[in-house]
matplotlib code that plots the C-alpha trace (Angstrom):
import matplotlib.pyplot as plt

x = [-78.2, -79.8, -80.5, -83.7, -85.1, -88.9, -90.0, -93.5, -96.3, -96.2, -98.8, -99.3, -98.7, -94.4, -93.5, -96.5, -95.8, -92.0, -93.7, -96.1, -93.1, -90.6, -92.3, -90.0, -90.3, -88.4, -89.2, -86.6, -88.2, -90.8, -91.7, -91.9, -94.3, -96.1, -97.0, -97.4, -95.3, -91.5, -89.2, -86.2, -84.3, -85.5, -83.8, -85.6, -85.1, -86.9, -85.6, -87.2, -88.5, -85.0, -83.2, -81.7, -81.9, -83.8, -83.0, -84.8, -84.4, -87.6, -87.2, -89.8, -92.3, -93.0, -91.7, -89.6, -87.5, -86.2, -82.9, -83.4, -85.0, -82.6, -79.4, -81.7, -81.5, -78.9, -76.5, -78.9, -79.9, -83.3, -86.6, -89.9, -92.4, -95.3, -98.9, -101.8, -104.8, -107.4, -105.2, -103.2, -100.3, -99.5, -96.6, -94.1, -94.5, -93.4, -90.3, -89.2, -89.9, -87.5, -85.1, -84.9, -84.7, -81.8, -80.1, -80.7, -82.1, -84.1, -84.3, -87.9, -91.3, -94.2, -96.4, -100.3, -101.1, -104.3, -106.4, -108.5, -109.7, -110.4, -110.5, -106.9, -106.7, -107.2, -103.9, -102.3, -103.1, -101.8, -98.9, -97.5, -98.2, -96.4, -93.2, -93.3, -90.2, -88.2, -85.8, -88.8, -91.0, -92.6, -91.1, -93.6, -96.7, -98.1, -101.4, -101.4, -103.1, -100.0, -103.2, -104.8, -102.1, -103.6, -101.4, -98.1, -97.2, -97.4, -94.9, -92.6, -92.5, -92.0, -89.1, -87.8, -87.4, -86.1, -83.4, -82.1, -82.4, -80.3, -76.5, -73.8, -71.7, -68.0, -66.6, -63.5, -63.3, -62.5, -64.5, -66.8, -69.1, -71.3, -72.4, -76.6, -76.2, -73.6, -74.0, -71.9, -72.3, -71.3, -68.0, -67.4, -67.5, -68.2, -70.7, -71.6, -73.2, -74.3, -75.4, -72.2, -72.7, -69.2, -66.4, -65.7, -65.3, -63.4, -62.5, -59.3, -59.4, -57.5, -60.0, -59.7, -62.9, -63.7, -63.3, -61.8, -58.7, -58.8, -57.4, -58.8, -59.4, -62.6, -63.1, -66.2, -68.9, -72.5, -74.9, -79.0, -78.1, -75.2, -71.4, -69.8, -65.7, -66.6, -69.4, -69.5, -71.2, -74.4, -75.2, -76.2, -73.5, -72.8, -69.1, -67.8, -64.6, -61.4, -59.6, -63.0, -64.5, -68.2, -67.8, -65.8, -68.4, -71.8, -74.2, -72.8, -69.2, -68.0, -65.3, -62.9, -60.3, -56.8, -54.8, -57.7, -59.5, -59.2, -61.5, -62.1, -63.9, -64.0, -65.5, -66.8, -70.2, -73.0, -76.6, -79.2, -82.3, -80.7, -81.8, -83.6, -82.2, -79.0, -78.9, -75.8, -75.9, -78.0, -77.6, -75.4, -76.6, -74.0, -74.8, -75.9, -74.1, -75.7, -73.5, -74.1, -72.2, -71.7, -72.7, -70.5, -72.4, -70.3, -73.2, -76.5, -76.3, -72.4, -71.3, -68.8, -69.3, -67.4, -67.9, -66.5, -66.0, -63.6, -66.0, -64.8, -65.4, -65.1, -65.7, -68.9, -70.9, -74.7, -75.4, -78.3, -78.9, -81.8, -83.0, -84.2, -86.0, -87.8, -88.4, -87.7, -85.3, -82.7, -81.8, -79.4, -76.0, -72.7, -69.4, -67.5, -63.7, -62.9, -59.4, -60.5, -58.1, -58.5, -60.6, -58.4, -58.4, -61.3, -63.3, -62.2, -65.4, -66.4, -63.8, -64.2, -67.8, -67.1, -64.5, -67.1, -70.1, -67.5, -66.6, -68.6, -70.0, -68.4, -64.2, -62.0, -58.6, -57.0, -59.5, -57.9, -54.6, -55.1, -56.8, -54.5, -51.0, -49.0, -50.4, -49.9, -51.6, -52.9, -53.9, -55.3, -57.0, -58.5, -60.4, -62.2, -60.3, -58.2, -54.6, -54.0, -50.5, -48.5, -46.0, -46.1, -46.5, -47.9, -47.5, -50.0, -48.7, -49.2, -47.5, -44.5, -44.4, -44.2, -41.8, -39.7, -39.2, -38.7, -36.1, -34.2, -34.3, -33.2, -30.3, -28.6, -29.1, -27.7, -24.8, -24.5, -24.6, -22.1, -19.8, -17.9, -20.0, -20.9, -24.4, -27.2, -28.5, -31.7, -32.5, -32.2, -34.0, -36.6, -37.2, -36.7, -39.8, -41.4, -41.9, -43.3, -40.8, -37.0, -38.3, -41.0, -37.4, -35.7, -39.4, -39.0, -35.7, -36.2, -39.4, -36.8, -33.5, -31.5, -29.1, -28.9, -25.9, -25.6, -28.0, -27.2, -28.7, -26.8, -27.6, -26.0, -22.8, -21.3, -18.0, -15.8, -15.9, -13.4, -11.4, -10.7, -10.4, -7.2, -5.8, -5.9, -4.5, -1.4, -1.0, -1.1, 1.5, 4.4, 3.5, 4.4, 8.2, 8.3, 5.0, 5.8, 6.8, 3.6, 2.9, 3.2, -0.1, 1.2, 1.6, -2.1, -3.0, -1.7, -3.5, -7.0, -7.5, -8.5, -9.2, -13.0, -11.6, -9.1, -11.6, -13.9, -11.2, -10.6, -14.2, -14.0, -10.8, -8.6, -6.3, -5.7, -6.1, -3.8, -4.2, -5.9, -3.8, -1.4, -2.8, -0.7, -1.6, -4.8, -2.6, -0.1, -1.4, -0.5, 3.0, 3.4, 3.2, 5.3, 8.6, 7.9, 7.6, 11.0, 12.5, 13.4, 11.2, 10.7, 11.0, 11.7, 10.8, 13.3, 13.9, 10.7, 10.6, 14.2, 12.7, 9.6, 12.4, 10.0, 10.2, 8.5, 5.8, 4.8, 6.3, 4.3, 0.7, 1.6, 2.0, -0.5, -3.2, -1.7, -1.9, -6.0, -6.3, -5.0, -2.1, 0.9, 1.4, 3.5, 5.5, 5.8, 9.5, 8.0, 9.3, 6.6, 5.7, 3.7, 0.8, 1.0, -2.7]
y = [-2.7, 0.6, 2.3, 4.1, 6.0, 6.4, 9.8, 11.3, 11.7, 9.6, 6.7, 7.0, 3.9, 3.6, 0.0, -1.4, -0.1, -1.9, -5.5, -5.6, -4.5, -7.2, -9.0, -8.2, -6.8, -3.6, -2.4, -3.9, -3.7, -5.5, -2.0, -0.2, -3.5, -3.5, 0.6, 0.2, 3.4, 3.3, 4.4, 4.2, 3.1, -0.3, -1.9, -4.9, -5.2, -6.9, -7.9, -6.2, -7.4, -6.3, -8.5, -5.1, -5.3, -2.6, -1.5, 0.3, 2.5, 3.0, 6.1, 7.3, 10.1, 11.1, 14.7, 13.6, 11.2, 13.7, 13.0, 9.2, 10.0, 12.3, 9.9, 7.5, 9.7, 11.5, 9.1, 7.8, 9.1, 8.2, 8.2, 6.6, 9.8, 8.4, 10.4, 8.9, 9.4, 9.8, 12.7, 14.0, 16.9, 17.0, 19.0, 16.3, 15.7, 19.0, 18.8, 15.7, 17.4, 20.3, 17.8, 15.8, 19.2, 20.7, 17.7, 17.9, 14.3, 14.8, 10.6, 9.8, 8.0, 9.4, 6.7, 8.1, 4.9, 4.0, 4.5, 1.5, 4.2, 7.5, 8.6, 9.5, 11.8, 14.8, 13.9, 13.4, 16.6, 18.3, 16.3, 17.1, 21.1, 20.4, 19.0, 21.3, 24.1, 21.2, 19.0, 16.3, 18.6, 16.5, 12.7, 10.2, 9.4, 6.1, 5.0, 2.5, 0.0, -1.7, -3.7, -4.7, -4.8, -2.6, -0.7, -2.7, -4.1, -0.1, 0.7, -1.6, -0.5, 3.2, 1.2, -0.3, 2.6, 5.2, 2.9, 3.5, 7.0, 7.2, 7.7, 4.9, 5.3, 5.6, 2.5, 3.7, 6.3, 7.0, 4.9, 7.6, 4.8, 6.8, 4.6, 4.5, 1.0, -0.6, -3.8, -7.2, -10.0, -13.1, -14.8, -12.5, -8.5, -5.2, -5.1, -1.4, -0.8, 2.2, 2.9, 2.5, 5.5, 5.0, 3.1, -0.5, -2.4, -5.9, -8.3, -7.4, -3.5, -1.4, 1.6, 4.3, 4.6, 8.3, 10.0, 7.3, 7.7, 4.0, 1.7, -1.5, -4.2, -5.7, -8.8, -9.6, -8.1, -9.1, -7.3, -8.5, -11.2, -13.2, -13.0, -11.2, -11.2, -7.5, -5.1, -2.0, 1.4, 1.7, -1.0, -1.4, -3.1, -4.7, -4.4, -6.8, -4.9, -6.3, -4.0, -1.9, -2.4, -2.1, 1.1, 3.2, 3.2, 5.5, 6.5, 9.7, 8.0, 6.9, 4.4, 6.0, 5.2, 5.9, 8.2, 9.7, 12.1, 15.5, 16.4, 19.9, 21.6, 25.1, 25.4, 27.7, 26.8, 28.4, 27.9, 27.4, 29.3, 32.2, 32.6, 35.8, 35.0, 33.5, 31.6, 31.9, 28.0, 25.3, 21.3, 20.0, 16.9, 15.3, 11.4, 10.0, 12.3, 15.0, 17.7, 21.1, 23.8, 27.6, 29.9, 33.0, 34.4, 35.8, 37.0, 36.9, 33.5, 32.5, 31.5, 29.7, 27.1, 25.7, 21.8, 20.8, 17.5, 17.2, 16.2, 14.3, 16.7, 17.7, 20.2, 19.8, 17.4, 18.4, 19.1, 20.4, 22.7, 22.4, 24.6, 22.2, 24.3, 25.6, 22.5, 23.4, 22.8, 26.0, 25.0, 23.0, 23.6, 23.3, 22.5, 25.1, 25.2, 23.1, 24.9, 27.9, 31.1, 33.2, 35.5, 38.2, 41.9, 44.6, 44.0, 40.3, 38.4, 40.6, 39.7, 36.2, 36.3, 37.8, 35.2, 32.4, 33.8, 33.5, 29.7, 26.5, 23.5, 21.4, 20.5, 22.5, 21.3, 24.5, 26.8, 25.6, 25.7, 29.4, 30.2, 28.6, 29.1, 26.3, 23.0, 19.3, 17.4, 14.6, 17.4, 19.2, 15.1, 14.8, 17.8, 16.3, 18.0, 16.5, 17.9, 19.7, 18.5, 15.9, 15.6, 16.3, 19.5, 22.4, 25.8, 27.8, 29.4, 32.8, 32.6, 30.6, 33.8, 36.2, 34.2, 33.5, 37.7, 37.8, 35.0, 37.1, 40.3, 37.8, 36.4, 40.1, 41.3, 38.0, 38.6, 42.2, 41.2, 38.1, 38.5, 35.9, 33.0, 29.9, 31.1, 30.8, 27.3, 26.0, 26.2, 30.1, 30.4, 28.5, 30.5, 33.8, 33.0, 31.4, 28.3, 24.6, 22.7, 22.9, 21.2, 24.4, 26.3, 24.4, 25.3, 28.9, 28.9, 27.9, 29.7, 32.7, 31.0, 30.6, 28.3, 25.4, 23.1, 21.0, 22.6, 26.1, 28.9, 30.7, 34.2, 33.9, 34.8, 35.4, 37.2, 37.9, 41.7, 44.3, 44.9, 40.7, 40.5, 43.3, 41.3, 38.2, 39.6, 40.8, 37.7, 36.1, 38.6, 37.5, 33.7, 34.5, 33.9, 31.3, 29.7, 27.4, 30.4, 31.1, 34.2, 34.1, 34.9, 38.2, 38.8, 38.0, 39.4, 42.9, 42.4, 41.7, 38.4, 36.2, 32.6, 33.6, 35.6, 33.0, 30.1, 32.3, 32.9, 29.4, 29.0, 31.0, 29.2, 32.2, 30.3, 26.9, 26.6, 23.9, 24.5, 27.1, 30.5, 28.8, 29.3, 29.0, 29.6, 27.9, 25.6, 24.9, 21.2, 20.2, 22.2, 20.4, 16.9, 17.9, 18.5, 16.2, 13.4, 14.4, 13.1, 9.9, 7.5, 7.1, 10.6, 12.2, 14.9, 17.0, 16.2, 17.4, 20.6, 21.4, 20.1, 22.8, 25.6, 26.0, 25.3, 23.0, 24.8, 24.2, 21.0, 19.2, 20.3, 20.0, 16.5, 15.9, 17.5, 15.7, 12.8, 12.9, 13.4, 10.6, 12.3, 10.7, 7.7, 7.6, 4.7, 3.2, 4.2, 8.1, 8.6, 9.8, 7.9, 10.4, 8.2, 7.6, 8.0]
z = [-84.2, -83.8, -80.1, -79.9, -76.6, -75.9, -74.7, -74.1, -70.6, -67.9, -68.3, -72.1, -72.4, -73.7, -71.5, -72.9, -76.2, -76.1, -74.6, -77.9, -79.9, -78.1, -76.2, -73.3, -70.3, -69.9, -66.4, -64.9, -61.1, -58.8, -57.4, -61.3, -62.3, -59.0, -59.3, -63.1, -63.2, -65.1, -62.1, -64.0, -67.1, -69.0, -71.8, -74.3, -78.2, -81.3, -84.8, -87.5, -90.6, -92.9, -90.1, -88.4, -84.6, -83.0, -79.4, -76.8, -73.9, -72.1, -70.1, -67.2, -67.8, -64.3, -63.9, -60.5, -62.9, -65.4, -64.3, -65.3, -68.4, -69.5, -68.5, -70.9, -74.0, -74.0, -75.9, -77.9, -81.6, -82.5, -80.2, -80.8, -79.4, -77.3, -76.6, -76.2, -78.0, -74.7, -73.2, -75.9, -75.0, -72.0, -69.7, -69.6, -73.3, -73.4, -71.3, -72.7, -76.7, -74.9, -74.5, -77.7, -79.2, -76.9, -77.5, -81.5, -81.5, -84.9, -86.1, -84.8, -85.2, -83.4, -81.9, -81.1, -78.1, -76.4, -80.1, -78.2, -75.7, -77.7, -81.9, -82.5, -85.2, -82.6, -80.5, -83.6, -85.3, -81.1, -81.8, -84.6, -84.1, -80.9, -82.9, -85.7, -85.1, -83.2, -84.7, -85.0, -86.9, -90.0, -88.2, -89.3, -87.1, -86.4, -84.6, -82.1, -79.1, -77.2, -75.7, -78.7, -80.9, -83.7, -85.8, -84.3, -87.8, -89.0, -86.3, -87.2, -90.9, -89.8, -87.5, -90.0, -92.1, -89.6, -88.6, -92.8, -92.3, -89.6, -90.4, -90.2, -87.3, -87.4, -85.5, -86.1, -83.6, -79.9, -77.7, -75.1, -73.5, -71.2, -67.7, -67.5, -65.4, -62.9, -61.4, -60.0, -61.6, -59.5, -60.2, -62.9, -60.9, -62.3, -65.3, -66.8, -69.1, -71.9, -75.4, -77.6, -80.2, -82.0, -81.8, -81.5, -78.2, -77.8, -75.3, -73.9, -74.8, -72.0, -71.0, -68.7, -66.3, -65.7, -63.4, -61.3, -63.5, -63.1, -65.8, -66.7, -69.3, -70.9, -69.2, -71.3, -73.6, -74.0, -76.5, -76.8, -74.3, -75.8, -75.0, -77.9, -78.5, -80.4, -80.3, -83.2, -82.8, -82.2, -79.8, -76.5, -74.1, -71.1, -70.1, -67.6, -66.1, -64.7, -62.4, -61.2, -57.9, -58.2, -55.7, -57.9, -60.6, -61.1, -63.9, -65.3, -65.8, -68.7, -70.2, -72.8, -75.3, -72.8, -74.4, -76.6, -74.4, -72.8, -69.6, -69.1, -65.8, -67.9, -71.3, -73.9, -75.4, -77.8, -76.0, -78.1, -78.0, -76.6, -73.4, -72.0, -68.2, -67.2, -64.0, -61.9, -61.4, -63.9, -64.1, -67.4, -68.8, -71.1, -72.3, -69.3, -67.1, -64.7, -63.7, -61.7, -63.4, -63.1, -65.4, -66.6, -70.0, -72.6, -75.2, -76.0, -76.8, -75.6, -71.8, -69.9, -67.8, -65.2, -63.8, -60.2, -62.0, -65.2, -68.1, -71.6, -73.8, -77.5, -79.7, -81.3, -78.4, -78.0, -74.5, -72.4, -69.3, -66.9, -64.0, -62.0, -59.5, -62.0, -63.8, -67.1, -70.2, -70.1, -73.4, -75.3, -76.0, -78.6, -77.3, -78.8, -77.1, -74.6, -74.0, -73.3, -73.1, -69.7, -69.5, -67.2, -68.8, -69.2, -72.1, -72.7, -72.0, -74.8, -77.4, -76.2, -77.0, -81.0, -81.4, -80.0, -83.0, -85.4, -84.7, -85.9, -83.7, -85.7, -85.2, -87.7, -87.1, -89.2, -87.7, -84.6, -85.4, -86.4, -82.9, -81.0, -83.2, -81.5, -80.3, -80.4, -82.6, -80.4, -78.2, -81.4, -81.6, -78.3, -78.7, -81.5, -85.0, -87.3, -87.2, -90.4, -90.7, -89.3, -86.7, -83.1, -82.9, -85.1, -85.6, -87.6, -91.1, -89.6, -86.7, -88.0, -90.4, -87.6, -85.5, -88.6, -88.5, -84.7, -85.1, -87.3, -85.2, -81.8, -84.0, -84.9, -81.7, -80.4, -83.1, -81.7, -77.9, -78.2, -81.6, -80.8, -80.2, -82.4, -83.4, -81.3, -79.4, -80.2, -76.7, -75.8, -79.5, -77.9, -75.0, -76.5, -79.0, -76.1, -77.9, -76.2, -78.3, -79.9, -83.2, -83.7, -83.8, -87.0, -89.1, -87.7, -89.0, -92.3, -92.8, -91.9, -94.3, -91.2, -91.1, -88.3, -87.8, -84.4, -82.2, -83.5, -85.6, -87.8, -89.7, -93.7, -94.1, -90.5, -89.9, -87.0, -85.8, -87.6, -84.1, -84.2, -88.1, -87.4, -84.4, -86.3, -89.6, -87.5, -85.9, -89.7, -90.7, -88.0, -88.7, -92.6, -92.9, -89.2, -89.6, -86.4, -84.4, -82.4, -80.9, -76.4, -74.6, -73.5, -77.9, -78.1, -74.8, -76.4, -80.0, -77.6, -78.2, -75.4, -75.8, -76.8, -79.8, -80.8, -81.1, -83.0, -85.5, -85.7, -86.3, -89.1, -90.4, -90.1, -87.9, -86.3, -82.6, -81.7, -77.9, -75.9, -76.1, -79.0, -82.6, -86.1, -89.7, -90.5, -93.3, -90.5, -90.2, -93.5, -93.6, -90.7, -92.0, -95.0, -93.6, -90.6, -93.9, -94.7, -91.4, -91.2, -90.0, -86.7, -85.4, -81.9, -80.2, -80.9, -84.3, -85.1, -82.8, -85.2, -88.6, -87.4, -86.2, -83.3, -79.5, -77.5, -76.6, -79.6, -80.9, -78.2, -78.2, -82.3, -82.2, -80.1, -82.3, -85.1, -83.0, -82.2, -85.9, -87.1, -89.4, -86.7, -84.0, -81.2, -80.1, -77.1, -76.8, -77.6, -80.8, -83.8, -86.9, -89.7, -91.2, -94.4, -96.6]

ax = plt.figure().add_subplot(projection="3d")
ax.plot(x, y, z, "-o")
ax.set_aspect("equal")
plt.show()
């Protein structure tokens, strides 16, 4: 299926142009059929002669339904241009010709009706040097009597060939259905519905309404008429909801993938002509969505706007702004950044407004990256790029560079602050490089050759201070010729070395700490063992504190280490068994 919008005047003829082409009727009330004047959206659709479906949404031309007309097209990627050939250009085709062009709509056929009532080479000719400059410039024209039927078999040949200009959608991507209808249906609830311009749609898909924040489940979809387990991008689509009451739902809303979406109420954007005044306050129109918005500009050509309600947005979406008191097209618009840093020192709406002409309307997820140094990558997803790199969160080559030298400068003052501890957690590293997540910390770390072993980062080649390395070497010295004879606190207390000190010279295997404040040679374990083996077998207490030559403040906490380590068992009746391996 392909979705195509009509555009032109009011009363040039565009409902009865779609009831020769379908043979439908697409104003959809009494009062719009009564008044012979399109009020507000109508929807009909006709096969064409390759077998493709075409779709139409038949928008009003009366200047006081812009609004309507503009909820009508802005989804949709193709338009079928009425004027007619008695009255030619005229102000509304201009506005609506504004539109299509703001919005960058440039797949088209123009159709020249009512060529029963008047020659229509002349409106032809106005036409098409109307178009010309626009996105539409050089679209094929077509001339045409929805009353008489001449020239309808033309029209559907142009048809039939725009619909194989147009690019294949990706119905692979995040479903964005924007709301142009809501209704009840009885027995069955809330129906919506909405040109589906990517994606794919099933029965039984969980969706989150917006900006209800609602969750709920596709109860059932119809396309053309018919029930349909699946609908692909582009279609039109009615959506019967399961969880929605009918009251939570408006035109403007729209149905997203959960999970897949940011909304933004402040975003960065590049307007397009630039305009010559800027108005404090102008009306956003994004798919079928009207929205009033503030205005900060940034550039000749760059501004900031700010919504009251959160809008889907991503990088690279075609929008427009209106002035509707003025009743004009302000001009269209690129979604550039919909993140957007703060703008809070002198001079940075001006920096902000360089960086904006430097960046492209379409998603760059390394440009990104660069710009923003550190972000997740389904965040990096939502906004529309593709994450350069995978896991869940990434950090920019440059910046892991930088931080890789400021992790090194942390770590020696670390070292210089605290020389006795066991490195430096992930944690503190984490906060003193002001980083979102510990895993950016072990990429820092290797970027910079640091070492990390159970949660903490250690410089190359560590060593204990000279002060310790003396204390220790003296305490080595004494345990020479009575290994087992360890020194009392008040020994160590006199040497400097406090429970800290000790357990960092054990950490660096220049002695054993077999219980706080009582340390040994580093190979006392195994010595140990060795003459304990020599005992007979079972051993007590105090055959062991004699085979040791060593009291029993430290034959007990001895045999208990050796215990926990699984080099001796003791018996029920307390004696001591050495394992043998």
């Amino acid at each position: 299926m392909h979705v195509i919008a009509t555009a032109g005047h009011v009363d040039h003829g565009k409902s009865t142009l779609i009831r020769g082409l379908t043979g439908m009727e697409p104003d959809r009330w009494a009062e719009e059929r009564r008044r012979g004047l399109t009020i507000d959206l109508g929807f009909a659709w006709t096969r064409l002669a390759d077998g493709c479906t075409a779709a139409f949404v038949d928008v009003p031309g009366h200047e006081r339904f812009v609004p309507n007309m503009l909820a009508g097209i802005g989804p949709v990627p193709a338009v079928l241009f009425v004027v007619a050939a008695d009255e030619g250009w005229m102000p509304q085709s201009d506005e609506h010709l504004d539109a299509l062009d703001a919005l960058g709509v440039r797949h088209g056929v123009l159709a020249v009706t009512r060529c029963d009532l008047a020659d229509p080479r002349a409106a032809t000719e106005e036409a098409a040097a109307a178009l010309s400059g626009t996105v539409l410039a050089d679209i094929p024209a077509v001339q045409v009597s929805g009353v008489t039927g001449t020239g309808l078999g033309d029209l559907r040949r142009e048809l039939d060939l725009l619909v194989h200009r147009m690019p294949a959608a990706d119905q692979d991507a995040d479903v964005r259905l924007w709301i142009d209808r809501v209704f009840t249906v009885r027995g069955a609830g809330t129906v919506v519905t909405g040109t589906l311009t990517a994606g794919t749609l099933r029965v039984g898909d969980r969706l989150l309404l917006h900006p209800a924040g609602v969750t709920c489940a596709v109860r059932g979809l119809h396309s053309l008429g018919s029930a349909e387990p699946q609908v692909n991008a582009v279609s039109r689509v009615a959506v019967n909801l399961r969880g929605v009451d009918c009251g939570q739902v408006q035109r403007g809303d729209a149905l997203l993938s959960p999970d897949r979406w940011l909304t933004t109420e402040v975003f960065d954007v590049r307007i397009h002509p630039a305009p010559a005044t800027w108005p404090a306050e102008l009306m956003l129109h994004v798919g079928s969505a009207a929205v009033p918005v503030r205005v900060r500009p940034l550039g000749p050509e760059h501004a900031r706007l700010t919504t009251r309600v959160p809008l889907p947005l991503r990088i690279g979406d075609r929008a427009l702004l209106r002035d509707p008191g003025n009743h004009r097209i302000h001009g269209g618009l690129d979604v550039l950044d919909v993140r957007p840093p703060q703008l809070t020192r002198r001079g940075a709406a001006r920096a902000r407004a360089a960086e904006l002409a430097s960046m492209g309307a379409v998603p760059d997820g390394r440009a990104e990256l660069h710009r923003r140094r550190v972000i997740r990558a389904d965040e990096l997803r939502a906004m529309g790029a593709t994450p350069p790199a995978a896991g869940p969160w990434l950090i920019s080559e440059s910046y892991r560079t930088e931080l890789a030298a400021r992790l090194t400068d942390v770590l020696a003052q670390h070292g210089e602050d605290d020389p006795l501890a066991d490195g430096m957690p992930v944690e503190a590293a984490r906060h003193a490089l002001d980083l979102p997540d510990p895993g950016l910390v072990a990429e820092v770390a290797e970027t910079a050759g640091i070492a990390l072993h159970a949660g903490r980062l250690h410089l190359e080649q560590p060593r204990l201070p000279d002060r310790i390395r003396s204390a220790v070497a003296a305490v080595r010295d004494a345990l020479i010729d009575h290994p087992f004879h360890a020194p009392t606190a008040d020994e160590l207390a006199a040497l400097g070395l406090g429970d800290r000190e000790l357990a960092a010279a054990a950490r660096f295997g220049e002695l054993l700490r077999v219980a706080p404040g009582l340390v040994l040679l580093p190979d006392a374990e195994q010595t140990a063992l060795d003459r304990l083996a020599a005992l007979p077998s079972p051993f007590t207490l105090s055959q062991a504190r004699r085979a040791l030559d060593t009291s029993r403040r430290v034959a007990v906490p001895l045999l208990e280490l050796l215990a926990r380590r699984g080099r001796t068992r003791r018996l029920a009746d307390g004696t001591h068994r050495v394992v043998s391996r």
